[in-house]
C-alpha positions as CSV (number, residue, x, y, z in Angstrom):
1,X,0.0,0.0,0.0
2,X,2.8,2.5,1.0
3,X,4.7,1.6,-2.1
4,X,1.8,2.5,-4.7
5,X,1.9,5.7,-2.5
6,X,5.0,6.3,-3.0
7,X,5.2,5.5,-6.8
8,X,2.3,7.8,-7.0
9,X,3.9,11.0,-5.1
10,X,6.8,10.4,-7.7
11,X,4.7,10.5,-11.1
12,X,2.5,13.8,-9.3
13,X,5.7,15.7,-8.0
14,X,6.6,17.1,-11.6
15,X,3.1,18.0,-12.7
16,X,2.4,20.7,-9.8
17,X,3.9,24.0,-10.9
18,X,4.9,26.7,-8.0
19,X,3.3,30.3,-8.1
20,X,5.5,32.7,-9.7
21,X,7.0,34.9,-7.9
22,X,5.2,38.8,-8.5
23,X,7.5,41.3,-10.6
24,X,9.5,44.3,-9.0
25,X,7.9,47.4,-10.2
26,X,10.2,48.7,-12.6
27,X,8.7,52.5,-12.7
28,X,7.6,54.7,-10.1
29,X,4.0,54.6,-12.2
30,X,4.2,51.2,-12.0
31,X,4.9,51.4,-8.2
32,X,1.9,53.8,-7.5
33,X,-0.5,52.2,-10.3
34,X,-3.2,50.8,-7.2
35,X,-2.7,53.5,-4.5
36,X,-5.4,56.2,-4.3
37,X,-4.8,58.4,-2.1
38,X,-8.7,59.6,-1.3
39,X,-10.2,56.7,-0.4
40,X,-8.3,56.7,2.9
41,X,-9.5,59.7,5.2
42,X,-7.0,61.9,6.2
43,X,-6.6,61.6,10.6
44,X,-5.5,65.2,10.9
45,X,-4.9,67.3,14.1
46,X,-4.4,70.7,14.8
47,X,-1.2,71.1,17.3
48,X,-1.0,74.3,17.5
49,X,-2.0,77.4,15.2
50,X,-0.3,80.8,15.2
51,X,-1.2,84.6,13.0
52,X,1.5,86.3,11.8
53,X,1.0,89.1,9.7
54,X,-2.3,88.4,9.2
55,X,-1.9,85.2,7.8
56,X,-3.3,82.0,10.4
């Protein structure tokens, strides 16, 4: 039983292929293709706030 196991692990081995590996981005619009930057809100907070000639 183990033998025809075994002879059958060796004839299935070779036909699985592996995932490739993804590609690098080669380009910087490549890198940033997916990313949109609105659909994440913005966590902003006021620290502090000065005026200076008449601009806040």
């Amino acid at each position: 039983m183990i033998r025809y196991i075994l002879i059958g692990l060796v004839f299935l081995l070779p036909t699985f292929t592996f995932a490739e590996e993804p590609k690098a981005p080669a380009t910087v619009k490549e890198l940033f293709a997916d990313f949109d930057p609105r659909k994440d809100p913005i966590d902003a907070k006021v620290m502090r706030e000065w005026e200076m000639d008449g601009i806040v």
